[in-house]
N, C-alpha and C positions, 0 to 999 in steps of 0.2 A: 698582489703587489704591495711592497712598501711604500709608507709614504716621502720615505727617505728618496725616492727612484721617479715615483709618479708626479710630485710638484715640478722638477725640473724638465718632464716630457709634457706636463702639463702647459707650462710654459712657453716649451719650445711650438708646442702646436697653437697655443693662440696667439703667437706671432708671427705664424705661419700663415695661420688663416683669417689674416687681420681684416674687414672688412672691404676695406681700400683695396688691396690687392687681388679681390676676388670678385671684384665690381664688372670686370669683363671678361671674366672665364664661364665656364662650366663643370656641373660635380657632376662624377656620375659612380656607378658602381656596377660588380659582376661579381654578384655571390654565387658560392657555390657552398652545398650541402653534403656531405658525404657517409656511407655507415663502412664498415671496417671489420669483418671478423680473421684471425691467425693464430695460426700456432707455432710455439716456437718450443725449440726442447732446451734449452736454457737458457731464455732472459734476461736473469739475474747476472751470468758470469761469474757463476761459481760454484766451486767444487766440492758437491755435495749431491746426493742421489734426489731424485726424484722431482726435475726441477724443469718437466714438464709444463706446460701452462697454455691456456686457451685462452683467448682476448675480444671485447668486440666493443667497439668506439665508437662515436658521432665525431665525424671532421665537419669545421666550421672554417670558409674563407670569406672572409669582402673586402678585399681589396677595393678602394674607394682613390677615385683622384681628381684632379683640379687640373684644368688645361686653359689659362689665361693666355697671353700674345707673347710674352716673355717669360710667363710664371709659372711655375707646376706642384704640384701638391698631390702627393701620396700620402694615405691610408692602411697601412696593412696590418689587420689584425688576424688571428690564425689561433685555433684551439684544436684541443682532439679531449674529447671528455666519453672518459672510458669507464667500464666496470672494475676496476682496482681503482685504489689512491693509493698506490704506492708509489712513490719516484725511482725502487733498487731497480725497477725493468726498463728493457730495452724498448719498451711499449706503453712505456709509461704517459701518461697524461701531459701534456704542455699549454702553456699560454704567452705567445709570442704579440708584440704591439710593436709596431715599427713608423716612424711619423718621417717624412723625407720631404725638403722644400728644395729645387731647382731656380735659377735666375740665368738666365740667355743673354748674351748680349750678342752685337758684331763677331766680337773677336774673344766671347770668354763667354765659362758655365763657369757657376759656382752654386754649390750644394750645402748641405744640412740636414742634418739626417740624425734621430736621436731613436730608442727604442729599450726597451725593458722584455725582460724572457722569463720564465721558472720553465724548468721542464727537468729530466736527470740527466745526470754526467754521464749518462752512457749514450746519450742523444749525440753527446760534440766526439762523434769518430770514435766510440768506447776509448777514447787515449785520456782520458782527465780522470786519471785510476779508474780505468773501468771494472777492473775485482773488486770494490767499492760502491754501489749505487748511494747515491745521494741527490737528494732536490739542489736543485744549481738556480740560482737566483742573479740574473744579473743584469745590466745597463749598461750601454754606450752610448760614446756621441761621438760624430763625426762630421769634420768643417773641410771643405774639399775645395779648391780654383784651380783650374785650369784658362791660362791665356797664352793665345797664338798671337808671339811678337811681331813674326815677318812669316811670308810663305813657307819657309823650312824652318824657323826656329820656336818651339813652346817650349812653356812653362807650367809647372804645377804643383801645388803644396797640399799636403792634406797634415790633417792633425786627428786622433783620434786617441780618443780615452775607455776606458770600461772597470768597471767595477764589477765582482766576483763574490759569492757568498754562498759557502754551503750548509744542509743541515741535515742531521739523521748519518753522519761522516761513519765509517765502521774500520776506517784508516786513518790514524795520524797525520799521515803522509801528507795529506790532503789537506792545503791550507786557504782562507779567501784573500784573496789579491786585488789590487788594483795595475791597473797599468795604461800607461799614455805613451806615445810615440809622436816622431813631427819627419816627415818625409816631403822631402822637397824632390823634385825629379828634372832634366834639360833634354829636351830632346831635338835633335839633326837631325831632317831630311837632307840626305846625302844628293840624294833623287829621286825620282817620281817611285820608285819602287823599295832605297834604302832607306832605314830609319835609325840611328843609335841615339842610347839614351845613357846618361849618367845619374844615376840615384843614388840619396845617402839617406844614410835611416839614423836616427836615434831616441832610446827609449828609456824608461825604468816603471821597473817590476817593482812592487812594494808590499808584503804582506799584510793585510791589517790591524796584525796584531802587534808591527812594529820589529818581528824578530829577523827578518830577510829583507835583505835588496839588494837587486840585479842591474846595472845599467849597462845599456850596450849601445853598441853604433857599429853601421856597416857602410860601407862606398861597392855598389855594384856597377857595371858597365853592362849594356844589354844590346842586342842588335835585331831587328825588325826586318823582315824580307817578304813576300811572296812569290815562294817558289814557282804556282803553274796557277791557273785559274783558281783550281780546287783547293792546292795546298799551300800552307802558310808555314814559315818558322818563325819562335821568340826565344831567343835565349838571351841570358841573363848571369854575371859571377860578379863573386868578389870575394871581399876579407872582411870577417865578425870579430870584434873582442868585444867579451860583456868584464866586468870587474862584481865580481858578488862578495858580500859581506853578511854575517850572519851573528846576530848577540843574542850571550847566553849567560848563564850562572854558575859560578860553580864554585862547590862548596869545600871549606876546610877544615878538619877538627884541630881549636885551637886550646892552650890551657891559660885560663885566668886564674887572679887570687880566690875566685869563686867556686874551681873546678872547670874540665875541660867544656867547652861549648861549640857547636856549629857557625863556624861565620861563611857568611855569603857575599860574593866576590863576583861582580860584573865582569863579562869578558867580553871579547870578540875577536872574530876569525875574519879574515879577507882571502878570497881565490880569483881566479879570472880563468875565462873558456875562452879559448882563439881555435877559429876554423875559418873553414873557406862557406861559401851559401851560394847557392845558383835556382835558376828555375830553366827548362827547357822544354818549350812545349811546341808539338807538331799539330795542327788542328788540318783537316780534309771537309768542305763543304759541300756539299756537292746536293743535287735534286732530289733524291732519297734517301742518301748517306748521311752522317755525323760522325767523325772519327778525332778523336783529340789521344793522344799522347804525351802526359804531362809527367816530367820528372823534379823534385824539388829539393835542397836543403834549406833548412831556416833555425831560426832561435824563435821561438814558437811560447806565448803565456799557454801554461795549460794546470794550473794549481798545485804546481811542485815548489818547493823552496825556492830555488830560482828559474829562470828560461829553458826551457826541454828543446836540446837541438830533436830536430825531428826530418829523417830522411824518408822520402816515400816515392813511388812510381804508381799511377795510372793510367787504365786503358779505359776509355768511355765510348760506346758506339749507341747509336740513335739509328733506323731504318724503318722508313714509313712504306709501308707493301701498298697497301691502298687509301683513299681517303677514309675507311674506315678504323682500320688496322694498323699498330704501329707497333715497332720491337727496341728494346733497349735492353743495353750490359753493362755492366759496368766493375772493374776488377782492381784494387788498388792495395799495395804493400805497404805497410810504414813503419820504420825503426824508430823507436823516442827513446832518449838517454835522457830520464828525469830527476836530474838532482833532488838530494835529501841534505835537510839541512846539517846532519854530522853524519860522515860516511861514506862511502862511495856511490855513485850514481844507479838506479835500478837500470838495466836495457833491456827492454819490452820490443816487440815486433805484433804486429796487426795485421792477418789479410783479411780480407772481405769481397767475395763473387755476390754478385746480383743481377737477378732476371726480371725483366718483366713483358708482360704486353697491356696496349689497350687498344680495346675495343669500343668503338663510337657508337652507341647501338641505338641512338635515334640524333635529334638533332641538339637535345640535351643530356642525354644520359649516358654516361661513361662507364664501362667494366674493368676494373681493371685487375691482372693476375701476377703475383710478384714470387718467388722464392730467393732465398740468400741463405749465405755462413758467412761469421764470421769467425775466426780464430782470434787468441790471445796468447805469445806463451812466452814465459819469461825467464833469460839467456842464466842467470845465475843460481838459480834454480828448477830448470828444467821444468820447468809448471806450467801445461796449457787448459786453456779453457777455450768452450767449443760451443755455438750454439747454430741450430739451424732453423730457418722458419719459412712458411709459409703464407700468404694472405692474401684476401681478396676484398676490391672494396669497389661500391658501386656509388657514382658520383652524381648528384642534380649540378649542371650548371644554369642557372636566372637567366635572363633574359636581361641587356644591357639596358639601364634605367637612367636617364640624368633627373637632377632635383635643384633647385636654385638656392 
């Protein structure tokens, strides 16, 4: 980690965990150990033979928290330390630190939540050019309240920032960004059962290199119900405009009393993306089941010149057979139209099917069996990439510890 990224999580956590605050809670923690071996026949995601590859990792979790009368404190740190160092695989090595503070009141939480990542751009959904593997380095923060005014009416604001850094890039395309947003949201209970909310967003994208930026703002209308015991509906629309600008150089041959010479000439370009953005999600709860169907549009930061509208549909199912035995799927599509800074936009499409089970095979020891594909292929030139894998990985969980 940098120390550009680690002094202000640094920060954030020993404000978090200021002694006063922690005078009437308790710590406690639930690590878990894990080893990891798969195979996958293309990784990398790309188009080149022999790109086979075998893997096997130590997974590391401890989650660690704080539970005062009012106050709460998370820990989450998470590693997977494998035999490559490389970041182009889909298997790649990561190191996630996430620090999160909670405050309860009456009638209001309010949160804080900071955290720093390295791991590869094929980790965030292969869509952050995934033909490209690159170490993806990055930081958030994130400031969240929620207050309930009167019986039906809340409020709630979040604001969140992050910052983006790639290296070993093997694509232009691929730039580091920052980007903040501030979402304010209202919501009506209608009744004991209806809920509608009014949300507006507004953000800006900013490359760090100064050459791009994106600002956008959306107003969504969303409406909250549940259907029957087990099932629930959310949906969600509205209307996006981002205004993108983009500066550049460009050159001319001119002639002096000297002879002719190159002169360079600052420019810039301005465009704006207007569409519609929705989310609509079906979720089923039920005693063995887990069924969610989620469909989405958004303006999406994902390391393109400017905001990648990005359309996608999921299916996720969960089914526990016995207390030992559990099954999970999980199947989701996604279109990204990712701008470039001169040019037309690429449009790329993602699917991905995943299998898995576990198996609880004492009172600490977890097996667990997974397969997946993922596809890549891209609309303007007919280009996909293909990779399928396999993996098995067997997990300690500790035994719950607190410590003062």
């Amino acid at each position: 980690m940098t120390q550009r990224w680690s002094a202000p999580l640094c920060l954030s956590a020993a404000a978090m965990l200021h002694p006063s605050a922690a005078k009437a809670g308790v710590w406690g923690s639930d690590p878990v150990l894990g080893v990891t071996a798969d195979y996958a026949t293309n990784p990398v995601l790309l188009d080149i033979p022999h790109t086979a590859q075998t893997d096997a990792a130590v997974l590391i979790d401890a989650p660690t928290t704080f539970n005062g009368d009012d106050f709460k404190v998370s820990v989450l740190p998470s590693f997977r330390i494998g035999d490559t160092k490389s970041y182009t695989s889909i298997n790649s090595d990561y190191e996630h630190l996430t620090v999160k503070g909670e405050y309860d009141t009456e009638r209001s939480v309010a949160t804080a939540a900071t955290g720093v990542t390295r791991d590869s751009n094929l980790y965030q959904d292969y869509l952050s050019n995934g033909e490209a593997g690159a170490r993806r380095d990055g930081a958030t923060a994130d400031l969240d309240w929620d207050r309930l005014m009167t019986e039906r009416l809340e409020l709630n604001a979040d604001v969140n920032t992050m910052r983006v850094r790639y290296s070993a890039v093997n694509n232009a395309a691929l730039v580091d960004y920052k980007y903040t947003s501030v979402t304010p949201t209202v919501a009506w209970n209608t009744t004991e059962r209806d809920k509608f909310t009014l949300a507006a967003n507004a953000g800006q994208y900013d490359s760090l290199d100064g050459n791009t930026r994106s600002r956008s703002a959306n107003v969504q209308i969303g409406f909250i119900r549940p259907l029957t015991e087990m099932w629930s509906l959310s949906v969600s629309g509205g209307f996006s405009r981002a205004l993108n600008r983009v500066n550049f150089d460009e050159q001319f041959l001119v002639f002096t009393p000297n002879g002719p010479e190159i002169e360079t000439i600052p420019g810039r370009s301005e465009s704006s993306q207007n569409g519609a953005v929705y989310t609509v999600n079906f979720t089923r709860q039920g005693e063995r089941w887990t069924l969610n169907a989620i469909a989405t549009r958004q303006e999406v930061p994902t390391g393109f010149a400017f905001l990648s509208r990005q359309s996608s549909v999921e299916l996720r199912a969960n089914y526990t057979l016995s207390p030992r035995w559990s099954f999970a799927a999980d199947a989701h599509y996604t279109n990204s139209q990712d701008p470039q800074s001169r040019g037309p936009a690429v449009n790329r499409t993602v699917d991905y099917f995943g299998l898995n089970s576990s198996w609880q095979w004492t009172e600490h020891w977890t097996l667990t069996f997974a397969v997946s594909r993922v596809s890549e292929h891209f609309q303007s030139t007919n280009f996909n990439l293909t990779s399928n894998q396999a993996a098995i990985t067997l997990s300690r969980q500790f035994n719950h510890f607190t410590f003062q």
